[in-house]
MDAnalysis code that builds the backbone (N, CA, C; Angstrom):
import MDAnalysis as mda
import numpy as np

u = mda.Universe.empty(639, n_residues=213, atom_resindex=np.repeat(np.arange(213), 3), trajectory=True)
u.add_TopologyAttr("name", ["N", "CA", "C"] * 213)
u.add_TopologyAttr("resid", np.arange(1, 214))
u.add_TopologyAttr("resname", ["UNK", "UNK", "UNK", "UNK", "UNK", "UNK", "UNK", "UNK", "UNK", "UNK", "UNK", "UNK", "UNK", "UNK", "UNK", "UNK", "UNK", "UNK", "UNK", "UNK", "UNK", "UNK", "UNK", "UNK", "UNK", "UNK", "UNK", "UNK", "UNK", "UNK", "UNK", "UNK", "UNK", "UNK", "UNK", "UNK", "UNK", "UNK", "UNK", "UNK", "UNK", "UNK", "UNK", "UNK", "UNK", "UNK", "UNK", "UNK", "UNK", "UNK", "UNK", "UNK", "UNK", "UNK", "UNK", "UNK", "UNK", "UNK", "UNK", "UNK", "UNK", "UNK", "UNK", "UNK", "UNK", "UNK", "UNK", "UNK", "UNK", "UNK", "UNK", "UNK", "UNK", "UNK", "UNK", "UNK", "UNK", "UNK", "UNK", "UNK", "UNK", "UNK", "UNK", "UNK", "UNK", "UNK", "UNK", "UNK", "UNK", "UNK", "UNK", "UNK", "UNK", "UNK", "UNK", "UNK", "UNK", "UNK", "UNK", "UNK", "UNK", "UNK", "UNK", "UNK", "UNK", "UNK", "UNK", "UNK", "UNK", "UNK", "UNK", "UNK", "UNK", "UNK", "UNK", "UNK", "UNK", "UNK", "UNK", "UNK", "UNK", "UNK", "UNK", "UNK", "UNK", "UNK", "UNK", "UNK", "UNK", "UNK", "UNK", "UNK", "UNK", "UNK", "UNK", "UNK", "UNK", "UNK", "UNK", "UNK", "UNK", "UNK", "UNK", "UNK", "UNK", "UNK", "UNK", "UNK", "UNK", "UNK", "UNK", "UNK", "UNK", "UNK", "UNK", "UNK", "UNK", "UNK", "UNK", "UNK", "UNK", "UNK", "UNK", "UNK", "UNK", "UNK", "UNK", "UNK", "UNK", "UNK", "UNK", "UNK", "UNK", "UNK", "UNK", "UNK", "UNK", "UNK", "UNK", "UNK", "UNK", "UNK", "UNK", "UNK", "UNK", "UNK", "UNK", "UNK", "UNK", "UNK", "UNK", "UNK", "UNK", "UNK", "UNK", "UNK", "UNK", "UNK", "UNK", "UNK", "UNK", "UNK", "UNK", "UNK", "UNK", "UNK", "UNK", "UNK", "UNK", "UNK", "UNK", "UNK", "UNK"])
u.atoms.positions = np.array([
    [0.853, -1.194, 0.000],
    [0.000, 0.000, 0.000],
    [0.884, 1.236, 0.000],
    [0.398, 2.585, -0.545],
    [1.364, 3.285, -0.669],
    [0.808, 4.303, -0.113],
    [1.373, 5.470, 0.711],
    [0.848, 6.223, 1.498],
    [1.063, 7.868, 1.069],
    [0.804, 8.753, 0.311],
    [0.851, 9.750, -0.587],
    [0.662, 11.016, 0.894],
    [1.675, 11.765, 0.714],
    [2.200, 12.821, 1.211],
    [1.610, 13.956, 0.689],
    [1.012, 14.738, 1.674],
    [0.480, 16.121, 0.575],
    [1.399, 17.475, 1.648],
    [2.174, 17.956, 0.511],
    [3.014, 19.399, 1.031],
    [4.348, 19.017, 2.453],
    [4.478, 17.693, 2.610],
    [5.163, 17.151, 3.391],
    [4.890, 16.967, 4.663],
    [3.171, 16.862, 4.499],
    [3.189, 16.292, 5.852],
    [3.615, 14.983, 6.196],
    [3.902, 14.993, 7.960],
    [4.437, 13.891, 8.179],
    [3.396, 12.840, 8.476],
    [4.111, 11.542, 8.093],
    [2.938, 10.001, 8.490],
    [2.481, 10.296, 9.899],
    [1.182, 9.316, 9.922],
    [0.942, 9.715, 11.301],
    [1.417, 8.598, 11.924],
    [1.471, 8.943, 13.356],
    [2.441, 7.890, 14.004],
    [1.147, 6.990, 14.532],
    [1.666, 5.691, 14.212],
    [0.727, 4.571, 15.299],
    [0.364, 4.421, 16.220],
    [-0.425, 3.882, 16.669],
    [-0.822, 4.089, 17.896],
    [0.272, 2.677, 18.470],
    [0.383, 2.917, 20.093],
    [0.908, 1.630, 20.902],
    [-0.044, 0.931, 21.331],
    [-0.030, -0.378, 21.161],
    [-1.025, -1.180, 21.698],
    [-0.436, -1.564, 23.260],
    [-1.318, -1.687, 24.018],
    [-1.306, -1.916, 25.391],
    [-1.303, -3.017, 25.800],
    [-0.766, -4.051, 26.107],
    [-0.967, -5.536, 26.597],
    [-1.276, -6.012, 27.773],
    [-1.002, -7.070, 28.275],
    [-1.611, -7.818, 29.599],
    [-0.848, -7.356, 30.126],
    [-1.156, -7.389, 31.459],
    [-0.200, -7.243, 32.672],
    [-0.435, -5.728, 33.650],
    [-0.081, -4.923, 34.205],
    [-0.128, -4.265, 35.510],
    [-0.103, -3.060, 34.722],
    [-1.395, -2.235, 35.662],
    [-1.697, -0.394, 34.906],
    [-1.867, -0.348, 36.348],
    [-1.279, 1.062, 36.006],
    [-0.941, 1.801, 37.749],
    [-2.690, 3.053, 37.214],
    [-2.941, 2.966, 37.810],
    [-4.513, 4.329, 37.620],
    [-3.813, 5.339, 38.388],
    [-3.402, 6.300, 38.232],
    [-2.341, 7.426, 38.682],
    [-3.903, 8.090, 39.161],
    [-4.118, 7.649, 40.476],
    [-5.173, 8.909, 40.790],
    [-5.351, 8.377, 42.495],
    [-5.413, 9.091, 43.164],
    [-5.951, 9.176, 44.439],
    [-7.290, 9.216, 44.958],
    [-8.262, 9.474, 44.044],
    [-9.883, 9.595, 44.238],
    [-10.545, 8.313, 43.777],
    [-10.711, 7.909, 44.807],
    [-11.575, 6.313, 44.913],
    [-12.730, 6.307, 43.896],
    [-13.409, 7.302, 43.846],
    [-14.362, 7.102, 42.639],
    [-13.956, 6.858, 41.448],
    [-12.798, 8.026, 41.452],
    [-12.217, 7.734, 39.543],
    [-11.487, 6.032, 39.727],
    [-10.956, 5.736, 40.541],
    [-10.405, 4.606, 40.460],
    [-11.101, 3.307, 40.206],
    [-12.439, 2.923, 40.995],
    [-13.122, 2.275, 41.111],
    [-13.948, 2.408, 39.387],
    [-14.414, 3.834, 39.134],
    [-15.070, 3.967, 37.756],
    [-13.967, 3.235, 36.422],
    [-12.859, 4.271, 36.384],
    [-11.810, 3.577, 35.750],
    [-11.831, 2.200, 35.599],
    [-11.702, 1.235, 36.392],
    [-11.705, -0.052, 36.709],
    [-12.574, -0.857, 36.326],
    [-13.804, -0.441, 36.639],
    [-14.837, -0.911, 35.840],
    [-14.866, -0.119, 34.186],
    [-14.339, -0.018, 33.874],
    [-14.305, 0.572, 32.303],
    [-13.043, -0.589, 31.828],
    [-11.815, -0.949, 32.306],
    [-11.191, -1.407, 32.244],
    [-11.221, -3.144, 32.539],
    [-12.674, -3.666, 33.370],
    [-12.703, -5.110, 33.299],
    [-12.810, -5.640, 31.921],
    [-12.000, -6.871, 32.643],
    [-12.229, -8.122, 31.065],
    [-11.141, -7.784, 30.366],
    [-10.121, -7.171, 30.401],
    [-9.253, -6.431, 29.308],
    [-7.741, -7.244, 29.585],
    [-7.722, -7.996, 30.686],
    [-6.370, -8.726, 31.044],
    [-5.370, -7.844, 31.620],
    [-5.793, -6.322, 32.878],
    [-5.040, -6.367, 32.926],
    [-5.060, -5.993, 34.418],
    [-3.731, -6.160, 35.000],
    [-4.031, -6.017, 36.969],
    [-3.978, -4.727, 36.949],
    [-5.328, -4.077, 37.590],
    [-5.182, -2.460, 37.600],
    [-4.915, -2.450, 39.290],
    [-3.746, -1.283, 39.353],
    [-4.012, -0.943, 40.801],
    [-3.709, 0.643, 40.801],
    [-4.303, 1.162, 41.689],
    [-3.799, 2.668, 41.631],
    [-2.681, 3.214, 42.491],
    [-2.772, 4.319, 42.403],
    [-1.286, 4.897, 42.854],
    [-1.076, 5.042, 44.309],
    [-2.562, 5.081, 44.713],
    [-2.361, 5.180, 46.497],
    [-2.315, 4.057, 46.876],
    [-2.774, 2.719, 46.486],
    [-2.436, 1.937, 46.949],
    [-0.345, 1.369, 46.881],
    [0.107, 1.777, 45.983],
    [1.218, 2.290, 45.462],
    [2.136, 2.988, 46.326],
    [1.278, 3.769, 47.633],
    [1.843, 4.669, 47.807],
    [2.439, 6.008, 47.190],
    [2.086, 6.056, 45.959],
    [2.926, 7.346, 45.101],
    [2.594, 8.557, 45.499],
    [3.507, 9.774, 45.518],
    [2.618, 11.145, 45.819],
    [1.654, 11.454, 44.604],
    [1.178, 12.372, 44.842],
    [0.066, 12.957, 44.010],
    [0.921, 14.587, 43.405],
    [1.041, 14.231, 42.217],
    [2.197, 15.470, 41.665],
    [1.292, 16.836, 41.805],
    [1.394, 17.694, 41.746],
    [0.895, 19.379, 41.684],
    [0.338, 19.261, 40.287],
    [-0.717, 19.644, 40.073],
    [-1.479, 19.699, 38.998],
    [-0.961, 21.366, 38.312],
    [0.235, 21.475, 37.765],
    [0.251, 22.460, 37.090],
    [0.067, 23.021, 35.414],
    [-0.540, 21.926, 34.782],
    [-1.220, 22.765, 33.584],
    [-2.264, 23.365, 33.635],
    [-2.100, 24.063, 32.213],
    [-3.626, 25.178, 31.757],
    [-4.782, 24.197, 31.316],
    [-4.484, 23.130, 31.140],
    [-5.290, 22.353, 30.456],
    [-5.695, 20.924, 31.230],
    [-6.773, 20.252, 30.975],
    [-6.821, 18.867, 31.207],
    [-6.569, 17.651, 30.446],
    [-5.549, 18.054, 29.457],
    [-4.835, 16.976, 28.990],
    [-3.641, 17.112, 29.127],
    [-3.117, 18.367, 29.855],
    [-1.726, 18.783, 30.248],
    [-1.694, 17.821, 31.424],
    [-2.453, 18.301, 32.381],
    [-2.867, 17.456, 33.484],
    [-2.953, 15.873, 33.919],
    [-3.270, 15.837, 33.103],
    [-3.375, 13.830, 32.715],
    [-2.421, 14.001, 32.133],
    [-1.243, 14.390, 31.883],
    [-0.188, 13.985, 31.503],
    [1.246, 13.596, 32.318],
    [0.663, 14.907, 32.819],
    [1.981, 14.817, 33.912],
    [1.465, 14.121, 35.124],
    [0.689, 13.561, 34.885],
    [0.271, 12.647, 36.322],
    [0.409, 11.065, 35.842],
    [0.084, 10.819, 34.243],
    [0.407, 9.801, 33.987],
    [2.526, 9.604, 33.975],
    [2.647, 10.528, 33.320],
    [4.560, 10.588, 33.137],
    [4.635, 10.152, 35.026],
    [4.349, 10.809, 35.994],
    [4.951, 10.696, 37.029],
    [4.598, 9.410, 37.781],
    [3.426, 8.797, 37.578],
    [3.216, 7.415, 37.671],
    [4.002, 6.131, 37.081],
    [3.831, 6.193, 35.973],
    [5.061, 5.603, 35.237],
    [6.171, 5.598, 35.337],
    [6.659, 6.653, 35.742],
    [8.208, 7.026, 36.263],
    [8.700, 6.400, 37.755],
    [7.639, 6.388, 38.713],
    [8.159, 6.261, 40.113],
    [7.415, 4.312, 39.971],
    [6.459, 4.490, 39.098],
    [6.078, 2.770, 39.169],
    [7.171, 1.741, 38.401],
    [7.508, 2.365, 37.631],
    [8.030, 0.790, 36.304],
    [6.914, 0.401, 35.483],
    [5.852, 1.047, 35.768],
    [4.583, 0.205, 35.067],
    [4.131, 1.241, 33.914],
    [2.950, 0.896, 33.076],
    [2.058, 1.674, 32.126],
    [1.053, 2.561, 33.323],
    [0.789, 3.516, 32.661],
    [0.207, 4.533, 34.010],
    [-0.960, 5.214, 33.173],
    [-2.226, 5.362, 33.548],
    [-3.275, 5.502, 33.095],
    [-3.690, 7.065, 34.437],
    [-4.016, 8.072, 33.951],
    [-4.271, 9.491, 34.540],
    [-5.661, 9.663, 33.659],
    [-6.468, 10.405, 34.702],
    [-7.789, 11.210, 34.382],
    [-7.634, 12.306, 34.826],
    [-7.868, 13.789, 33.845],
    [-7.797, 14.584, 34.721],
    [-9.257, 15.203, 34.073],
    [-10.272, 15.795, 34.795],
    [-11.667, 15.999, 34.739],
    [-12.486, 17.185, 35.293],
    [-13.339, 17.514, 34.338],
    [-13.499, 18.475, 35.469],
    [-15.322, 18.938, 35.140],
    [-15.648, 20.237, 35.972],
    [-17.211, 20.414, 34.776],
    [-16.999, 22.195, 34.882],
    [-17.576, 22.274, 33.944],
    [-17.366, 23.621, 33.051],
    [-18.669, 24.251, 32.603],
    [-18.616, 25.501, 33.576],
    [-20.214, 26.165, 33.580],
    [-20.001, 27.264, 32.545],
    [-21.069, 27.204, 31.739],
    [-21.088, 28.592, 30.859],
    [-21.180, 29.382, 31.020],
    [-22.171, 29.834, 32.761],
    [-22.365, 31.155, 33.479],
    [-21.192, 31.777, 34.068],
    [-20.119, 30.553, 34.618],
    [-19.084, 30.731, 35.238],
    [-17.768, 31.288, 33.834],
    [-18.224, 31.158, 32.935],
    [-16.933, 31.330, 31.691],
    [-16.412, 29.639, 31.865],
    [-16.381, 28.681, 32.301],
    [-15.463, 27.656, 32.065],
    [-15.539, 27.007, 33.421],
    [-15.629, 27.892, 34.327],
    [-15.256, 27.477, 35.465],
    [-16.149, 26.630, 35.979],
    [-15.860, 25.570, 37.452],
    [-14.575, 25.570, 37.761],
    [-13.272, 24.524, 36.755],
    [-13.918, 24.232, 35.815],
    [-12.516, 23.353, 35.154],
    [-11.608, 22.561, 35.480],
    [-10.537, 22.930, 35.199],
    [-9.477, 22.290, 35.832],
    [-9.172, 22.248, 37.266],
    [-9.969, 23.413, 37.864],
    [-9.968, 23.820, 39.251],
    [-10.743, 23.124, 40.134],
    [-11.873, 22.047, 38.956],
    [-13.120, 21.694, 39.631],
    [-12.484, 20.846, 41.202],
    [-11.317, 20.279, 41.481],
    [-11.288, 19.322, 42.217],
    [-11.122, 20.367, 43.243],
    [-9.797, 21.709, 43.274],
    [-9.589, 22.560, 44.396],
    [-10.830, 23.222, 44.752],
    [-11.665, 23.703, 44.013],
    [-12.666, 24.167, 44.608],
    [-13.587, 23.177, 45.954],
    [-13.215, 21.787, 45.813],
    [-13.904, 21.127, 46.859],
    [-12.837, 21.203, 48.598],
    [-11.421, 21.367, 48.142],
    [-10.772, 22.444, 48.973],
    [-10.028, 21.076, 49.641],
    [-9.041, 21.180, 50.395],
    [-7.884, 20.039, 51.021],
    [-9.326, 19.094, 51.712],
    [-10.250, 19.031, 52.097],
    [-10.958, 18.378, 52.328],
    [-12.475, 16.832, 51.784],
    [-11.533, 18.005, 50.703],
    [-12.641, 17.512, 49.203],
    [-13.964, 17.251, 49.278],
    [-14.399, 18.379, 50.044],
    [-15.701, 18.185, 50.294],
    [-16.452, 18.806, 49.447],
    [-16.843, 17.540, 48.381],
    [-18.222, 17.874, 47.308],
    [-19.018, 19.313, 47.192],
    [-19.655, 18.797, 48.560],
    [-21.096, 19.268, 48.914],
    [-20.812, 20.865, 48.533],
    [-19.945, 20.664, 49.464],
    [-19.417, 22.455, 49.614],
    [-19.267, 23.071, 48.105],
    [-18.085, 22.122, 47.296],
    [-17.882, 22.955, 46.075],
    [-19.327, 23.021, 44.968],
    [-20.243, 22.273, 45.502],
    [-21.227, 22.103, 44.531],
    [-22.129, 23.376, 45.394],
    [-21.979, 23.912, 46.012],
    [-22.779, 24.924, 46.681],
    [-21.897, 25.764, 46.337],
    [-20.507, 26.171, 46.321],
    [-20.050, 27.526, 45.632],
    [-20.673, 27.402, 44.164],
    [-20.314, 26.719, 43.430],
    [-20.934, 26.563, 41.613],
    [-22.616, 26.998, 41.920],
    [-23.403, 26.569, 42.798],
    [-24.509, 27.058, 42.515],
    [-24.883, 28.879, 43.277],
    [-24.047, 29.048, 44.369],
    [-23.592, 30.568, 44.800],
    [-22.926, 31.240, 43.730],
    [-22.236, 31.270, 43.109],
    [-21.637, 31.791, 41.981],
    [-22.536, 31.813, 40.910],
    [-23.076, 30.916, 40.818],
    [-24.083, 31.107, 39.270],
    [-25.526, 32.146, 39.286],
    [-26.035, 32.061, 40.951],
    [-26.659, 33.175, 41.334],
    [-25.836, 34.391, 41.087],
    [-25.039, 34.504, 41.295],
    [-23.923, 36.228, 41.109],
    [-23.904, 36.719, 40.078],
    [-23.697, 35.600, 39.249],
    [-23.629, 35.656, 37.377],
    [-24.408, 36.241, 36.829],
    [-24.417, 36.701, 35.487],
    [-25.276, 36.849, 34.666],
    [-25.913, 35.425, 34.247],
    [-27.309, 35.607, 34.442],
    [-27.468, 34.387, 33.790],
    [-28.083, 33.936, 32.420],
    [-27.443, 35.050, 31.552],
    [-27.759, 35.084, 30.281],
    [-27.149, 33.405, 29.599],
    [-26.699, 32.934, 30.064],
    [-25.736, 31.399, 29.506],
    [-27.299, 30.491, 30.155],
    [-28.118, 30.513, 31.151],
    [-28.605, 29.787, 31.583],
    [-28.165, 28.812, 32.848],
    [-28.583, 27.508, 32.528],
    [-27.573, 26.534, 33.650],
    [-26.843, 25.344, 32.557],
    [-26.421, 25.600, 31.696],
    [-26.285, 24.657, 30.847],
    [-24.293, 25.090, 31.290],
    [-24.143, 23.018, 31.362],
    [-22.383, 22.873, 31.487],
    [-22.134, 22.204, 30.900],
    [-20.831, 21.416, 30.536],
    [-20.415, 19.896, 30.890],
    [-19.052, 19.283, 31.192],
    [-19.073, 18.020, 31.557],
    [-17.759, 17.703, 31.805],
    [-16.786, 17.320, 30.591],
    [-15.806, 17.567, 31.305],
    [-14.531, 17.278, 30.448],
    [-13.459, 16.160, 30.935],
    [-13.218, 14.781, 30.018],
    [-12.379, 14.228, 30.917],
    [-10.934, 14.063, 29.481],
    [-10.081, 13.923, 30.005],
    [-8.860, 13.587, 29.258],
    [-8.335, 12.278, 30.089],
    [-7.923, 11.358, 29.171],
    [-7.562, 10.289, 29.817],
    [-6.155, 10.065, 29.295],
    [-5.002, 10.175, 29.583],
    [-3.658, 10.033, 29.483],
    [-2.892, 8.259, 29.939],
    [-1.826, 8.276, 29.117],
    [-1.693, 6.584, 29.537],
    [-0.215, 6.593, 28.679],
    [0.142, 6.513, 29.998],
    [1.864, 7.017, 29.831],
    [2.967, 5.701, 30.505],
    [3.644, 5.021, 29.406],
    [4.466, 3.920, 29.435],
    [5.965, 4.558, 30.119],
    [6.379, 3.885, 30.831],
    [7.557, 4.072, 31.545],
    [9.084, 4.327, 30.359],
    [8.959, 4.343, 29.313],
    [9.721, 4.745, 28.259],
    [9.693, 6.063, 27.843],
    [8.463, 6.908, 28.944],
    [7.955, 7.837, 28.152],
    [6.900, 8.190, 27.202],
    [6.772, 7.309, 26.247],
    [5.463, 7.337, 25.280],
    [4.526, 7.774, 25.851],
    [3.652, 8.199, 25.633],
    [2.554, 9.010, 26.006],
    [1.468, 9.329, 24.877],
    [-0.193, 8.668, 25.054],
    [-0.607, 8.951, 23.974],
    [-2.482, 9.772, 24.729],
    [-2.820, 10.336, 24.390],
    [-4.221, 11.177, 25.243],
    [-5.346, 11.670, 24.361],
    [-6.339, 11.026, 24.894],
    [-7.748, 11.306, 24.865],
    [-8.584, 11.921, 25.524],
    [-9.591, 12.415, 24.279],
    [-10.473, 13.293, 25.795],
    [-12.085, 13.364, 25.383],
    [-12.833, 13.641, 26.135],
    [-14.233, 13.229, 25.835],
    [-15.209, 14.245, 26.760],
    [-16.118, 14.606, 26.310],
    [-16.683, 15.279, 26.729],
    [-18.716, 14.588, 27.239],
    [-19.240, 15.766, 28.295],
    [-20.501, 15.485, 28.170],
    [-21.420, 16.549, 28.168],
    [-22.331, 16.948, 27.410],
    [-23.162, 18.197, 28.057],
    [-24.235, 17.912, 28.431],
    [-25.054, 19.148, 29.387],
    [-25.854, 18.718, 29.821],
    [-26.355, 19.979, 30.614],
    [-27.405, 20.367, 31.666],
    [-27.499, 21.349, 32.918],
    [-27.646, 20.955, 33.901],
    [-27.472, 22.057, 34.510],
    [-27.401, 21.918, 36.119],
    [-28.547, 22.000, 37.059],
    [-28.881, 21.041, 38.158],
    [-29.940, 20.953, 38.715],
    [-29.710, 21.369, 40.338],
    [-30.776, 22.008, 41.109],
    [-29.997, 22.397, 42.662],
    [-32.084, 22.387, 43.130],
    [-31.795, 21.536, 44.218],
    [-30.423, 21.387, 45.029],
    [-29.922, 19.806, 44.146],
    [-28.965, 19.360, 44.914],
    [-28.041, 17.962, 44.219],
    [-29.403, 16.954, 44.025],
    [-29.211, 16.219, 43.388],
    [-29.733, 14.931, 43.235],
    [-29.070, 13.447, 43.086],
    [-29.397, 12.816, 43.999],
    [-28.903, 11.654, 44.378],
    [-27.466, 10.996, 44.823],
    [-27.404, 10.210, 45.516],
    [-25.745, 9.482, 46.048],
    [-24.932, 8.268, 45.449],
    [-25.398, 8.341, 43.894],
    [-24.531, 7.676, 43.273],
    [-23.293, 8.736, 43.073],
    [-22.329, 7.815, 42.210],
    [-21.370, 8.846, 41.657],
    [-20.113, 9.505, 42.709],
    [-19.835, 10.425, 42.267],
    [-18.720, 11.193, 43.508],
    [-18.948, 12.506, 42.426],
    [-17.811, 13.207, 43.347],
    [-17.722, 14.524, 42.525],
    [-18.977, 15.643, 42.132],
    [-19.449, 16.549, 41.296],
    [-20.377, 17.077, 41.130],
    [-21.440, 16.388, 40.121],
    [-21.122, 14.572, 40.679],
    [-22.343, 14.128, 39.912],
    [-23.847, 14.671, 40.419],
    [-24.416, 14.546, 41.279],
    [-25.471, 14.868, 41.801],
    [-26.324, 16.088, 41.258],
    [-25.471, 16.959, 40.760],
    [-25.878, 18.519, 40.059],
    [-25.895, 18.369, 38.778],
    [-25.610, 18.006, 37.958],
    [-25.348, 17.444, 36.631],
    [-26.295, 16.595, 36.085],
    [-27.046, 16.742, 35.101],
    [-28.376, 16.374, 34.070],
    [-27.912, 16.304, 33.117],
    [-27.186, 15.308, 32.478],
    [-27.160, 15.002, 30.859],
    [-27.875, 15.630, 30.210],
    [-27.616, 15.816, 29.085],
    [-28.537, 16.463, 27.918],
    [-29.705, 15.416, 27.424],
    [-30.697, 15.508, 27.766],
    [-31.732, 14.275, 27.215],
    [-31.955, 13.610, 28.010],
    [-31.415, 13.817, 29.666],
    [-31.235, 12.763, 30.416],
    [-32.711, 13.176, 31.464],
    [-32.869, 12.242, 32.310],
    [-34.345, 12.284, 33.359],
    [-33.450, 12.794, 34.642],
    [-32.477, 11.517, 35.032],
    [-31.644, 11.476, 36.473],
    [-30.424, 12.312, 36.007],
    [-29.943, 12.990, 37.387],
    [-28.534, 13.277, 37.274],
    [-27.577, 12.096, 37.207],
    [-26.540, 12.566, 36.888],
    [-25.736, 11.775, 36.966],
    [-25.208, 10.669, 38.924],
    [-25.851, 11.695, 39.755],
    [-25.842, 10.893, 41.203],
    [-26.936, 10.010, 41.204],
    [-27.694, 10.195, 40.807],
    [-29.113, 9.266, 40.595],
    [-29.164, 8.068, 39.637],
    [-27.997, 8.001, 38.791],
    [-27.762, 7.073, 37.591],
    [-27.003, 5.682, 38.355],
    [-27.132, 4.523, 38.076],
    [-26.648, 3.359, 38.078],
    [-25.201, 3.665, 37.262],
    [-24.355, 2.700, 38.109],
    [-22.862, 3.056, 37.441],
    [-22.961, 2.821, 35.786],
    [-23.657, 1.277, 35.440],
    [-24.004, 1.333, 34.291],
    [-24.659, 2.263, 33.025],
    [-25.241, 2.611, 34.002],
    [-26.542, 3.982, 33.470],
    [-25.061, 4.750, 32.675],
    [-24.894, 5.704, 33.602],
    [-23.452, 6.455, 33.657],
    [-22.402, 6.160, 32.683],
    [-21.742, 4.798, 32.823],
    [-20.879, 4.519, 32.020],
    [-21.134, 4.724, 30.380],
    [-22.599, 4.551, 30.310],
    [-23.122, 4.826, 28.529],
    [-22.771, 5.995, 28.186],
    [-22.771, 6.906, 28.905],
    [-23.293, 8.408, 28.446],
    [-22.375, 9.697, 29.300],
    [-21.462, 9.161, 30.207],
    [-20.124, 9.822, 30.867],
    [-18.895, 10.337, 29.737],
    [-18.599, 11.695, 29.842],
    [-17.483, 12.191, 29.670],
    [-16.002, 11.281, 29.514],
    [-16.168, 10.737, 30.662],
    [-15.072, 9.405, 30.733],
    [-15.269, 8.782, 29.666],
    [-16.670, 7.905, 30.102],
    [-16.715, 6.620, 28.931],
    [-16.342, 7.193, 27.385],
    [-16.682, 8.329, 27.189],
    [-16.506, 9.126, 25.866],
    [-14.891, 9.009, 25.294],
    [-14.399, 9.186, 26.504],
    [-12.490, 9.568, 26.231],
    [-11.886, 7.567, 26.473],
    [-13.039, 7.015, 27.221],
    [-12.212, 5.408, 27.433],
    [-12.900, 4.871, 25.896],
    [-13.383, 5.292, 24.955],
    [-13.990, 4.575, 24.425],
    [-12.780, 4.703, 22.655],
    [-12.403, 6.204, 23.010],
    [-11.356, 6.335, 22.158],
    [-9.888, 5.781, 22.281],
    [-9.898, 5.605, 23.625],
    [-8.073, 5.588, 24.119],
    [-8.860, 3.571, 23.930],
    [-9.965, 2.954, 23.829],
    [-9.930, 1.386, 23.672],
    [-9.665, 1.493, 22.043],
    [-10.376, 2.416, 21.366],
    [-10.276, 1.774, 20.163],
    [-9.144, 1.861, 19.457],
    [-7.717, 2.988, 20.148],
    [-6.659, 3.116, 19.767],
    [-5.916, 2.100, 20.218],
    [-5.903, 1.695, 21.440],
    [-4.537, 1.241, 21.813],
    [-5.006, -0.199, 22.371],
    [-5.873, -1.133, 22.265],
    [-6.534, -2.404, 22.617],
    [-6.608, -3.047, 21.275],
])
């Protein structure tokens, strides 16, 4: 087969396929880990995450959430020996400009208490103009970074609006406030299954399976 060059662009590079054996989930939040995991059964491979690992949790310093999942996957991989799988996620209000984003996790504050940050997002959106409405969604990037370095990232999105007060105790994070687009339940009210169809995540695991599996 012959592969025709236009103005010199370069080939695109292949993807790495991922094999059996041990993925470090570079994350400290039991929900993403546990969700992750179940996205990841049946696939052959021993997932464990980083706290069980013991690893620190690096400083989240990009602008972005695929910057983010990057350097959390590189630093997993690096201190493990293993393939290192990072989520970095967040939800993104239109009233807020974006926010909280990448910030979504600090806003729940060294305590990580949900409740609270899901009550600033709905205090803040009262302040706002609310010419945007309540309409958000999440953003996840999923990064998966081999101890050689390689590094390859996906990202997936969900939209949807915002409902207050919270609804329901599935989920973690600002599932509970969050209404899919088309959807009845929030995302706290959804069965993990429910969820997994129609999640931001599943969106970004569904690309990083069909690349690298």
């Amino acid at each position: 087969m012959t592969i025709l060059l236009v103005d010199d662009e370069p080939a695109p590079v292949p993807h790495r396929k991922l094999g059996a054996g041990t993925l470090v989930i570079a994350s400290h939040n039991e929900g993403k880990v546990r969700e992750i995991g179940t996205l990841l059964a049946g696939r052959g491979l021993e997932v464990v995450s980083a706290a069980s690992l013991g690893l620190p949790e690096p400083e989240e310093t990009g602008t972005s959430f695929a910057a983010n999942a990057e350097l959390k996957a590189r630093a997993a991989a690096d201190l493990s020996g293993h393939p290192a799988l990072a989520d970095d996620s967040g939800l993104c209000v239109d009233a807020l400009h974006g926010d909280p984003g990448i910030y979504s996790a600090r806003w729940a504050g060294e305590a990580k208490d949900f409740g609270a940050a899901m009550r600033l997002v709905h205090n803040r959106m009262g302040e706002a103009d609310d010419a945007e409405g309540r309409d958000a969604h999440f953003v996840c990037a999923l990064s998966l970074c081999w101890p050689d370095g390689h590094i390859e990232t996906f990202e997936g999105r969900a939209d949807g609006t915002l409902v207050w007060p919270p609804r329901g105790s599935q989920g973690f994070g600002y599932d509970a406030m969050f209404l899919p687009l088309g959807g009845e339940q929030t995302y706290g009210e959804m069965a993990p299954e429910a969820k997994h169809a129609v999640s931001h995540r599943a969106a970004a695991f569904a690309r990083l399976v069909a690349a690298l599996f």
